[in-house]
TORROKOL-48781 format. One record per residue (C-alpha): z, x, y; residue in three letters. Coordinates in steps of 0.02 Angstrom, whole numbers, plus 32768, in hexadecimal, padded with zeros to 4 digits. Each point is the difference from the previous one (the first is absolute). Last residue first. Layout:
N
<<Z X Y> ALA>
...
% end
This chain:
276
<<F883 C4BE 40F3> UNK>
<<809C 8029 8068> UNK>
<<8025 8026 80C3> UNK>
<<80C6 8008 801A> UNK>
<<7FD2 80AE 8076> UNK>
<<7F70 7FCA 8021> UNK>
<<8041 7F66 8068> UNK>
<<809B 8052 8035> UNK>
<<7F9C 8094 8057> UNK>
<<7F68 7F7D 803D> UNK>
<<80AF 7F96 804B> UNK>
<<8037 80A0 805F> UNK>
<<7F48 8026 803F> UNK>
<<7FFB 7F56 803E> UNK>
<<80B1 7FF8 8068> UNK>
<<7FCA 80B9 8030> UNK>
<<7F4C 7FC1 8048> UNK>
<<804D 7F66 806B> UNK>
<<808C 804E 8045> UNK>
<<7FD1 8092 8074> UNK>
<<7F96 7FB3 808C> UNK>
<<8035 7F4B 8014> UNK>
<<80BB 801C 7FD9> UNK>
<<7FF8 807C 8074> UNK>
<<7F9D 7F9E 807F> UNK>
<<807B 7F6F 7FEE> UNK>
<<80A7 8052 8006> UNK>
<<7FB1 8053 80AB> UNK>
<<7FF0 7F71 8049> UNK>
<<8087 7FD2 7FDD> UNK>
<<8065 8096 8038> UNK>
<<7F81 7FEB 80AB> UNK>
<<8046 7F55 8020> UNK>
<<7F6F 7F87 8025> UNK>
<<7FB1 7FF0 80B5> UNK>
<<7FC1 7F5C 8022> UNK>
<<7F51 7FED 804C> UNK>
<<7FD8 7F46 8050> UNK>
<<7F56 7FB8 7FDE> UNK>
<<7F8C 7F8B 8057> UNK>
<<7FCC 7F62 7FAB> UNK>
<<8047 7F94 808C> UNK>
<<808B 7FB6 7F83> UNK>
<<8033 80CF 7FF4> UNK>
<<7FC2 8067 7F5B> UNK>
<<809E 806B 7FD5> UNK>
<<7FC3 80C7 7FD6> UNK>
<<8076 8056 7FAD> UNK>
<<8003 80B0 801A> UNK>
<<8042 80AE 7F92> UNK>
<<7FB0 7FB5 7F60> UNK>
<<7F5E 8054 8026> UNK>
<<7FC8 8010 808C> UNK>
<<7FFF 7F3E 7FEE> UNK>
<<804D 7F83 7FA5> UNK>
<<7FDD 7F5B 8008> UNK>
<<8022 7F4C 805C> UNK>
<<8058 7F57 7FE1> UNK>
<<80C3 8016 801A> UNK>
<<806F 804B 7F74> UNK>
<<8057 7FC4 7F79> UNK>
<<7FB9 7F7A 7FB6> UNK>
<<7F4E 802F 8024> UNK>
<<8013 80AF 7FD7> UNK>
<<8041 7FC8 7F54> UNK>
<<7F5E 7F9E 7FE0> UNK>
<<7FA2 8088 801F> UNK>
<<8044 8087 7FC8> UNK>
<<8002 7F8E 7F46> UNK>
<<7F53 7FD1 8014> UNK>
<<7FD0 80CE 8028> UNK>
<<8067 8032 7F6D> UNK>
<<7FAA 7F74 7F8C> UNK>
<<7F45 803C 803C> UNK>
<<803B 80CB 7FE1> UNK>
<<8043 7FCD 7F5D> UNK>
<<7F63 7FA2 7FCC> UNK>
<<7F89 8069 8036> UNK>
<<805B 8085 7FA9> UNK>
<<7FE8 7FAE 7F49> UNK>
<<7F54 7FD5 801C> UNK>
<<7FD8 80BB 8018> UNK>
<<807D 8024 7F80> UNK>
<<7FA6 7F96 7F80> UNK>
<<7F5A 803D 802C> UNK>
<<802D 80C4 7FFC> UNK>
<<8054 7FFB 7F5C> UNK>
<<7F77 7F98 7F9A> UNK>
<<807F 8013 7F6B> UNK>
<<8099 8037 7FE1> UNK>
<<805A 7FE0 80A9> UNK>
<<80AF 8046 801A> UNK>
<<7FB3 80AA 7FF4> UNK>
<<7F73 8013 8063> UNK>
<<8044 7F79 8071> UNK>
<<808A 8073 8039> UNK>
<<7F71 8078 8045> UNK>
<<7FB7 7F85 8046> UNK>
<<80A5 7FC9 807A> UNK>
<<8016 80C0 8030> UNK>
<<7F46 7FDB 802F> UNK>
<<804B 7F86 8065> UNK>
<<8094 8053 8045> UNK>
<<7F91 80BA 801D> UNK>
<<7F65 7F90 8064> UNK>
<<808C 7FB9 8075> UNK>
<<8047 80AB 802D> UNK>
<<7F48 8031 8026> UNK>
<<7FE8 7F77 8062> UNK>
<<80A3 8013 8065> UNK>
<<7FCE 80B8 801C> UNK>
<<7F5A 7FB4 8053> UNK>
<<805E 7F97 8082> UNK>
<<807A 8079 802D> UNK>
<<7FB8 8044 808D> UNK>
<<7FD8 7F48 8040> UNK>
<<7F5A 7FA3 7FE8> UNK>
<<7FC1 8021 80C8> UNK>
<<8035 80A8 8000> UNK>
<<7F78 8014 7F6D> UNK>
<<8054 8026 7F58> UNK>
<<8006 80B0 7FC7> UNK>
<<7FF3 8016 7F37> UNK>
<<7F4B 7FDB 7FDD> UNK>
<<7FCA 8088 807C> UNK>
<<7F5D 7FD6 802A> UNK>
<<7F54 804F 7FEF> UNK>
<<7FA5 8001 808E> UNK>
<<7F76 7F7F 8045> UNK>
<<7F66 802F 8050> UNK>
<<7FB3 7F6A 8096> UNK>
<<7F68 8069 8039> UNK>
<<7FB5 7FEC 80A5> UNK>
<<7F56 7FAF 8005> UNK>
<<7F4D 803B 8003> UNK>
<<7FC0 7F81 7F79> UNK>
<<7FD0 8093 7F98> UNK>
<<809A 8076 802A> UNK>
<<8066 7F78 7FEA> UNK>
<<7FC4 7FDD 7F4F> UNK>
<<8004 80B0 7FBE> UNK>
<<80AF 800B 804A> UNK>
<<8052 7F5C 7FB2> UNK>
<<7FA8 8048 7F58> UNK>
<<805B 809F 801E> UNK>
<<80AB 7FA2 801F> UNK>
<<7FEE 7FB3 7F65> UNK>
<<7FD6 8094 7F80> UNK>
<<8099 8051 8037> UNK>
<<8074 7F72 800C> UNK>
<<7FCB 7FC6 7F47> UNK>
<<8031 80C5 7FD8> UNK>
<<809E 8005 8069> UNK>
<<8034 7F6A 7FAA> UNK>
<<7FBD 8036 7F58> UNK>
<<806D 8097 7FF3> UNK>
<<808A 7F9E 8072> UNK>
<<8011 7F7B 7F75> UNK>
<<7FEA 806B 7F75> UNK>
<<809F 807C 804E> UNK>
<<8055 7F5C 801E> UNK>
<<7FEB 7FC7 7F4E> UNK>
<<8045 8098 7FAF> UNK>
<<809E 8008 806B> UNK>
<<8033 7F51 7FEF> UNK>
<<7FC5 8007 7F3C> UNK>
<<805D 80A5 7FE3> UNK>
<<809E 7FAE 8061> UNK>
<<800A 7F4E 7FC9> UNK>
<<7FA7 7FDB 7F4C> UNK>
<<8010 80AD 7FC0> UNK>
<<80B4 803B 8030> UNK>
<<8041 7F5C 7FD9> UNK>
<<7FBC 7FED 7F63> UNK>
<<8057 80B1 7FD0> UNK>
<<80A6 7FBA 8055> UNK>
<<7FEA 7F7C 7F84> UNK>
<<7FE5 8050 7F75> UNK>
<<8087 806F 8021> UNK>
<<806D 7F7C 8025> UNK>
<<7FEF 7FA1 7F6C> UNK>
<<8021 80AE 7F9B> UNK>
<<7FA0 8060 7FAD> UNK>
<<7FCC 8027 7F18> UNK>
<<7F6B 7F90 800C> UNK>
<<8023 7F7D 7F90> UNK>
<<7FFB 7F72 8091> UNK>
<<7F3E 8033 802E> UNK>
<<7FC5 8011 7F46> UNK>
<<804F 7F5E 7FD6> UNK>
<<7FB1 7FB0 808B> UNK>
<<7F57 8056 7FCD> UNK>
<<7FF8 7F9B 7F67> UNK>
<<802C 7F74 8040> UNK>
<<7FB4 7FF8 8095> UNK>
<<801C 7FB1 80B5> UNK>
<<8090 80A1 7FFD> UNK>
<<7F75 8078 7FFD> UNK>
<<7FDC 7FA7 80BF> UNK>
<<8092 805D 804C> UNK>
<<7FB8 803A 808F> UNK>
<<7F73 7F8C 8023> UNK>
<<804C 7F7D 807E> UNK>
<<801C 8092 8069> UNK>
<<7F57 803B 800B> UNK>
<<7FCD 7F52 8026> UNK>
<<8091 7FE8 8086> UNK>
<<7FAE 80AE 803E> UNK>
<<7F54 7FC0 8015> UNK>
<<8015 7F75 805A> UNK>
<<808A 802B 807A> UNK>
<<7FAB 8095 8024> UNK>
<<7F56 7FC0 8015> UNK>
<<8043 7F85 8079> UNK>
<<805A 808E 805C> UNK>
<<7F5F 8087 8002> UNK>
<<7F8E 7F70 8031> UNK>
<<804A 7FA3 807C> UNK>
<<8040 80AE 8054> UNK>
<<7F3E 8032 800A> UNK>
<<7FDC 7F41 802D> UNK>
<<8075 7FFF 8096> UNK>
<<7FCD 80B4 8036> UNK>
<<7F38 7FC0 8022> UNK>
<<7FC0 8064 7F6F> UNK>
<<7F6D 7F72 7FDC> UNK>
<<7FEF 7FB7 80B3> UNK>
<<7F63 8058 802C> UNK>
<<7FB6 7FF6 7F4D> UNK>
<<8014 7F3C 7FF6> UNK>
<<7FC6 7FC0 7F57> UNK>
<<7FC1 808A 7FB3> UNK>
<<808E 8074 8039> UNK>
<<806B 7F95 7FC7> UNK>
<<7FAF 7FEC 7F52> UNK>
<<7FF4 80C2 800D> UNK>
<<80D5 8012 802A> UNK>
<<801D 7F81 7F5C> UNK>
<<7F88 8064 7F88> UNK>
<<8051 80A6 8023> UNK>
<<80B3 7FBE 7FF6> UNK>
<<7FBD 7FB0 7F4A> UNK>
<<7FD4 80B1 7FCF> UNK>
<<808F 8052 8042> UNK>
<<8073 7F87 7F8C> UNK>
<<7F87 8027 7F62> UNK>
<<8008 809B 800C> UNK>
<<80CD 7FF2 8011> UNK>
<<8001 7F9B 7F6F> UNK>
<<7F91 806B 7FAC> UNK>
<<8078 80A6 8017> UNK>
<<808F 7F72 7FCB> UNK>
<<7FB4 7FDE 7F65> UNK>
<<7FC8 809C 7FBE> UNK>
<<80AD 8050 8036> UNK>
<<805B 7F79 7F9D> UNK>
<<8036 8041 7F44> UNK>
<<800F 80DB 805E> UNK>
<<8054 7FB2 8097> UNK>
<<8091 7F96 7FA1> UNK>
<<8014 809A 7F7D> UNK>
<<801A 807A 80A0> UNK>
<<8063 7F89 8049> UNK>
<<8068 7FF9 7F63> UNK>
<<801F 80A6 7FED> UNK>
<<8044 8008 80C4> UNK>
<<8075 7F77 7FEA> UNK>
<<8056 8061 7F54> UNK>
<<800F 8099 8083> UNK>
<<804C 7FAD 8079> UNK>
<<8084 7F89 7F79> UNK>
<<8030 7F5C 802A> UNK>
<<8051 7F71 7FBA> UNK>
<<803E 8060 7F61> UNK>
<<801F 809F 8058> UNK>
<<7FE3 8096 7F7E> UNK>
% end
């Protein structure tokens, strides 16, 4: 039997992961539609025409995303915040990578699929009911009816960029990548101290881009992204400059694909050496 990793040993210890946690996530979720439903019917409260305009359906299925799945993530290994449990959790008889391939498998790819099946359950639901109180109010002030639909959450209006949307999501894997690190480095108060923790980094990196950008290049910013640089003129108009396509190129991938492993290998390390 592999030592690092073994199928059949990874399997077992889903099952045991699922059977200690089902409760909890099965609430979680609840709990996630629940809060979706009370969001859309403040909205609709507040301004029932504008409610499922497709800038606040996308608003709230990404923002809720973000939120919710950092939190998720921040939870994974919370036996190790305990003693007693912490023991229990580094005794079990599989590997660092099993564990954390098993935390993967929750946090990322059940949640992602789990909450967009809630989200689009209560989307289509909120829509639903909306549109039929737009109705029942044009047809008594003899107006036309402004319906909304249902969006897809993962096509970007032309205006955004085709892309735009996939960026999110490849954004929403690093930083929740970033969580899920947090659940172990951190003992305590895991999501708060990573929260703080990533603020941080993401407020150095953009001092240090910064400054480097303006000793090395001319006042102005990317754009399209990182295939232009835009140089703002004495006049305050702007001249476009093409960038190299391998560099730009470079800087996507390294954007896109990056981030997440560089986390996921320093979770692996960090349980792996983890102690009580």
């Amino acid at each position: 039997m592999n030592a690092v990793f073994d199928f059949n040993r990874w399997l077992l210890y889903i099952g045991k992961h699922w059977n200690e946690n089902k409760k909890k996530y099965l609430l979680s979720l609840g709990a996630i539609a629940g809060l979706l439903v009370l969001w859309y019917s403040f909205t609709m409260l507040v301004n029932l025409n504008g409610a499922f305009r497709r800038d606040n359906q996308a608003i709230a299925y990404y923002v809720g995303l973000v939120l919710t799945g950092c939190l998720f993530a921040s939870l994974m290994f919370s036996d190790l915040n305990e003693g007693a449990t912490a023991i229990h959790f580094l005794l079990v008889p599989v590997s660092a990578l099993e564990k954390l391939l098993c935390a993967f498998l929750f946090s990322a790819v059940l949640f992602f699929i789990s909450y967009t099946l809630i989200f689009y359950v209560v989307d289509f639901s909120m829509v639903s009911i909306s549109n039929n109180l737009i109705e029942t109010a044009a047809k008594r002030d003899h107006v036309i009816a402004n319906t909304q639909d249902v969006i897809n959450v993962f096509q970007a209006p032309p205006e955004q960029g085709d892309n735009f949307y996939i960026y999110l999501l490849t954004l929403f894997v690093g930083v929740q990548s970033a969580f899920l690190l947090g659940s172990v480095y951190f003992v305590k108060f895991n999501f708060i101290k990573t929260t703080v923790s990533v603020f941080i980094i993401f407020v150095a990196f953009m001092l240090v881009v910064h400054k480097l950008m303006h000793l090395f290049m001319p006042h102005g910013d990317f754009a399209d992204p990182f295939t232009i640089y835009r140089v703002w003129q004495p006049d305050n108009t702007q001249v476009a400059i093409l960038l190299p396509v391998w560099l730009s190129n470079i800087l996507l991938f390294l954007f896109k694909y990056t981030l997440a492993p560089v986390f996921w290998v320093a979770t692996y390390f960090r349980l792996k050496e983890k102690e009580v």
